[in-house]
Structures are given as C-alpha cells and as structure tokens.
C-alpha positions as CSV (number, residue, x, y, z in Angstrom):
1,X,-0.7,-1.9,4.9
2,X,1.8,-1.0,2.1
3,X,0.7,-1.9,-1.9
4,X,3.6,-4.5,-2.9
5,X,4.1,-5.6,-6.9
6,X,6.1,-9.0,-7.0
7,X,8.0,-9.6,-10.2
8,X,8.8,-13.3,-10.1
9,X,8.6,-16.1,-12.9
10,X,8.8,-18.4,-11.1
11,X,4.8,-19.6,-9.4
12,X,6.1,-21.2,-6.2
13,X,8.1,-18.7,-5.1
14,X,5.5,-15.6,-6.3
15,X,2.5,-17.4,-4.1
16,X,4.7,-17.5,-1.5
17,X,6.4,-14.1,-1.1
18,X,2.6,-13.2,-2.0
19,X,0.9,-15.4,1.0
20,X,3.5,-14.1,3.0
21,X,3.6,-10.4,2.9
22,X,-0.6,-11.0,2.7
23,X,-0.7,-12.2,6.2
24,X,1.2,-9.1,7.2
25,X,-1.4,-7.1,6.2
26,X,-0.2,-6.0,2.5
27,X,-1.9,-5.6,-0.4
28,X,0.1,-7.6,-3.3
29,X,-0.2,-8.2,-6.8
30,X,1.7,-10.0,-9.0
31,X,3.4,-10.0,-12.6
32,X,5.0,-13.1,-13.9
33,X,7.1,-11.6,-16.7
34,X,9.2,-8.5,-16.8
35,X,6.9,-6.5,-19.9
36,X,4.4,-7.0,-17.5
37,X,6.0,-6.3,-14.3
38,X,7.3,-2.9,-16.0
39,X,4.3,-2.0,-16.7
40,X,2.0,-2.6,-13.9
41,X,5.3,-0.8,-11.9
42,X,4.7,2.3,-14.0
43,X,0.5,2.5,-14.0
44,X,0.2,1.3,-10.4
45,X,0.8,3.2,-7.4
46,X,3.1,0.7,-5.9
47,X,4.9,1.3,-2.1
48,X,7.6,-1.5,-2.7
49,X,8.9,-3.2,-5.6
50,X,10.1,-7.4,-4.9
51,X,12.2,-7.5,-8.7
52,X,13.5,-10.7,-9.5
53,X,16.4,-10.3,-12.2
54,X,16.3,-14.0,-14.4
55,X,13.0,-12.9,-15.8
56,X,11.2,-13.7,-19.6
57,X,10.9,-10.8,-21.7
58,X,12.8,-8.2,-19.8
59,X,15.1,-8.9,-16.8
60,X,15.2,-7.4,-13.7
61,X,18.0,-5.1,-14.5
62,X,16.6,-3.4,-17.4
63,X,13.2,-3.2,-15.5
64,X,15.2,-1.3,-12.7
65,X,17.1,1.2,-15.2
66,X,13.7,1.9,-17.2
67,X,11.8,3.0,-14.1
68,X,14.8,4.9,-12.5
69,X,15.4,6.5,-16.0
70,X,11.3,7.6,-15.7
71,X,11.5,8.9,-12.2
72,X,9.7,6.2,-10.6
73,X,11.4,6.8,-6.9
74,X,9.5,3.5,-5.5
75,X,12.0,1.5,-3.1
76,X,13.0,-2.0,-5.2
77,X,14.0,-4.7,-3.5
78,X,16.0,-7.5,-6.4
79,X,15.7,-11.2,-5.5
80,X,18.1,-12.9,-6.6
81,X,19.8,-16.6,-7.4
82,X,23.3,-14.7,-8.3
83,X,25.7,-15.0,-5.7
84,X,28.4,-13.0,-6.9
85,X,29.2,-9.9,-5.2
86,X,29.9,-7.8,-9.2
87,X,26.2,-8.6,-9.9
88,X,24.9,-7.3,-6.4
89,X,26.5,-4.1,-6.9
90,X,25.1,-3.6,-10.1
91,X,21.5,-3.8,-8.6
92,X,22.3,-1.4,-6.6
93,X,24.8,1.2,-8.8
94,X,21.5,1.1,-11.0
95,X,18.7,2.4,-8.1
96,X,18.1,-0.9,-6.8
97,X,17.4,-0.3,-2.9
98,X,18.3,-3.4,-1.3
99,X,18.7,-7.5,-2.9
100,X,18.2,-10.9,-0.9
101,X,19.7,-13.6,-2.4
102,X,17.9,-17.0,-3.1
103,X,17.0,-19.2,-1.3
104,X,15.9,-16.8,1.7
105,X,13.7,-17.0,4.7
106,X,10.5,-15.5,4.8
107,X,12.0,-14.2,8.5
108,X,14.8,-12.3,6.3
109,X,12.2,-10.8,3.2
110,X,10.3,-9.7,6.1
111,X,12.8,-7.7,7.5
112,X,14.4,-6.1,4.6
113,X,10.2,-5.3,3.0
114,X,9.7,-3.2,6.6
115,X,13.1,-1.3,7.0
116,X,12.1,0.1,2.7
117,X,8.6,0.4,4.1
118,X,10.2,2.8,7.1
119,X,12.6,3.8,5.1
120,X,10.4,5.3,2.3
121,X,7.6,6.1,3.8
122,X,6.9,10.1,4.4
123,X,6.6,11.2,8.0
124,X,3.3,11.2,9.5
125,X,1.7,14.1,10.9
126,X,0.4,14.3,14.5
127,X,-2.8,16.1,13.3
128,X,-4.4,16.1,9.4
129,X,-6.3,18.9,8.2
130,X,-9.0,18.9,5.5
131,X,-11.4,21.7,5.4
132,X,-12.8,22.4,8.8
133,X,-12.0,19.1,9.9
134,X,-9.1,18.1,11.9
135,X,-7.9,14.4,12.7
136,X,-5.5,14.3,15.8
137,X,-3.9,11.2,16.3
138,X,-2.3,11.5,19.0
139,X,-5.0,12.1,21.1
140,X,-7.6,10.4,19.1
141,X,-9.7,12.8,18.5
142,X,-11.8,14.0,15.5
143,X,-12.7,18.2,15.4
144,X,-14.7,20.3,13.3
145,X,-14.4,24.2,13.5
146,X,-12.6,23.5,16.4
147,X,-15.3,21.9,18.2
148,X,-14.4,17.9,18.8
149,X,-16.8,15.5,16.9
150,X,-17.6,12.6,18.7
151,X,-16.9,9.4,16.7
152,X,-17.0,5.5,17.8
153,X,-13.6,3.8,18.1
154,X,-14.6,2.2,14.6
155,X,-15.2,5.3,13.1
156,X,-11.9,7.1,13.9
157,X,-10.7,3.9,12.4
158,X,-12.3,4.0,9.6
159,X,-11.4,7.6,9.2
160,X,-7.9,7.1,10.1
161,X,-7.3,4.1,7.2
162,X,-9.0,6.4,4.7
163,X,-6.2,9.2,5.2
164,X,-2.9,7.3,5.6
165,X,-4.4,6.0,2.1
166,X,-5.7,9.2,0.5
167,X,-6.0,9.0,-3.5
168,X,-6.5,5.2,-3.6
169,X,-9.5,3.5,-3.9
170,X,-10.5,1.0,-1.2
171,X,-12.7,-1.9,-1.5
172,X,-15.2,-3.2,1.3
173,X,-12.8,-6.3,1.4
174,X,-9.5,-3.8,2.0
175,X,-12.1,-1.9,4.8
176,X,-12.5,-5.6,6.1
177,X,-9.2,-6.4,6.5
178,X,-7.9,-2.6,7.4
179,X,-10.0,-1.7,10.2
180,X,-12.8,-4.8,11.7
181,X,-11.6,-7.7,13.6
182,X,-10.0,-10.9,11.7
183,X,-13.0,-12.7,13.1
184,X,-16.0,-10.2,11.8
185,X,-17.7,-10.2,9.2
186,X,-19.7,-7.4,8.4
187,X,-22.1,-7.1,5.6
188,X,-22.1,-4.9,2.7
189,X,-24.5,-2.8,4.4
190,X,-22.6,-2.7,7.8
191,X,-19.9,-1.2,6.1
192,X,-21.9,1.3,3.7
193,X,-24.1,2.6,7.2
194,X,-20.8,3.4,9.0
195,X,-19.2,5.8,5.5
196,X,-22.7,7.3,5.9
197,X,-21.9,7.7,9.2
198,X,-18.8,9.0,8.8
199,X,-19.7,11.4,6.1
200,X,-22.4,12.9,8.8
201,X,-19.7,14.0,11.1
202,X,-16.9,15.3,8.2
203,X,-18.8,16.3,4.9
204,X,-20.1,19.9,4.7
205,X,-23.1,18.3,2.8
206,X,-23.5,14.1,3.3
207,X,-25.7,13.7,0.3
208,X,-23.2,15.2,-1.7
209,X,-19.9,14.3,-0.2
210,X,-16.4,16.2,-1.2
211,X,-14.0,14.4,0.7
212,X,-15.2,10.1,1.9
213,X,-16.6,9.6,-2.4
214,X,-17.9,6.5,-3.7
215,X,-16.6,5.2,-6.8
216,X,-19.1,3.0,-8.4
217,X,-18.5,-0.2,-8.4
218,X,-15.1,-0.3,-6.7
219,X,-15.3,1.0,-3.3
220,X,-14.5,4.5,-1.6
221,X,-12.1,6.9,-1.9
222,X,-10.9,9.9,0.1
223,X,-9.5,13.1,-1.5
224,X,-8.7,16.2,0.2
C-alpha cells in the first residue's frame, strides 16, 4: 500500500482516480485546489503525487516548482488535458516524473502509479533489525537474541505491515485492509488482543512498549 495525494478540480475525475487506486490497496486523499494540494503535499508524508495542472488558486506547474524548490523528492505524476508536446516537456524540465494525458484509462494510470511506486521506492532488506529482534522475510521468521520467536501467520503479518510502514500511524481500518481477509471483520478488540500479542513476543517490557506504541485515539505506530 503506497499513500497517494490526488490534486484534481475536477470531482468526477478525483472520485475516480481515488476509487480506483483504493481498490488497489492505496491509501488516497484528496485536494481539490492547488493552495491546498501544496500544502497537504508539504505536511503529509505522501509516496506519489497525481498533479493535475488547470487548477484554481495555483496550477500544477507552480505546485511542482514550489515543492522541487523545497526538496520534496516525492515522484509526481501531472494529469493533463494539454496535448502539446512544449507543455509536456515543461512538466518534466521542472521535476515532474512522468504525465498522462486526459482522457486516460484507469488500465494506463495504473501502470504509470506502479512503475513510480518501483521506481521510488527504497530497496527492501531481506532481514530488519530492531533491538534484539530480527524480522527475516525471506524465511518468515521472527528472532529474538538469536533465538526464533514463534508467531502465527497473522502475526508476522501484522508485524511485517508495521515495518514496511514504520513512522506512520495506522488505524484499525488500514490493519483491516493491510493484513485480514477482504471478507473478515474483526472487532476492535480482535485487533487490539493480537498488538498485545505481538508486543509479548518483541517489546523488552509489553506494558510499557518502545517499539508497536499506541497513539490515542488514532491507531498504532511503530518506531525503531
């Protein structure tokens, strides 16, 4: 699951993208103006940009130059009604990654949102280390000091989502749709017993975790 910010004007074409890349597994949010856009792009920890470029208040371009001009490295794809090949280029000469021109195929946004995905995503490790703990996921295997820790295939999920997504706070519905079955649906509680779980087998002290914390009110996060 990647976090995707949509910056489109326009509502049927937002709610699609957004219904879209949602039953790909994505989390997406959109902005429907380009003040807004900029600056949900700049406070949120984004893994894809969709930038339209006709938008109120600030277009596309300027967005683009603003957050390139900051830093902000996050792959942008521009969606575009402009045909001509001069305004493509400037997209790109100005840090846009990539552009699909409108109207598209959901078939062809899919595409292009997975090869940025690949394309800027960091390269996995085979085995993550946190304290004494070590998650190999090649073999599937939790360890602690060494020793391996056994752990139900739902829990080395569980575990698993929470690293790929360290540093970002996960709800019980992204747990939901991360790592149980489309057609399961656990309590509130379910899902609290298996952290506690989980915590049991990884935290030096469970009723004080370091690592799998809770942030009130939100959900769960993992730092290490």
């Amino acid at each position: 699951m990647a976090k995707i910010l949509i910056v489109e004007d326009d509502p049927g074409i937002a709610l699609g993208v957004k219904n879209d890349l949602a039953l790909e597994g994505h989390d997406v949010e959109v902005a429907k103006d380009g003040l807004t856009g900029l600056e949900r792009a700049r406070g949120g920890e984004f893994d894809l940009i969709l930038l339209d470029i006709m938008l109120p208040n600030k277009d596309g371009y300027a967005i683009c130059r603003e957050l390139r001009h900051d830093g902000n490295r996050t792959p942008i794809l521009m969606l575009t009604a402009k045909a001509l090949e001069a305004e493509k280029v400037l997209g790109l000469e100005i840090g846009a990654d990539d552009y699909v021109t409108k109207p598209f195929s959901s078939l062809e946004l899919r595409a292009r949102v997975k090869a940025l995905l690949r394309r800027g995503a960091p390269e996995a490790p085979d085995i993550f280390r946190f304290g004494d703990v070590e998650v190999d996921f090649l073999r599937g295997e939790v360890r602690r000091g060494g020793v391996p820790v056994e752990t139900t295939r739902l829990e080395f999920k569980l575990l698993t989502t929470f690293v790929r997504r360290q540093g970002r706070i996960l709800t019980r519905s992204h747990l939901l749709d991360l790592v149980w079955r489309p057609d399961s649906c656990p309590i509130d509680r379910v899902i609290d017993n298996h952290i506690m779980n989980l915590r049991r087998k990884i935290e030096p002290d469970p009723q004080e975790p370091r690592y799998l914390v809770s942030v009130r009110g939100l959900g769960y996060r993992f730092d290490a």
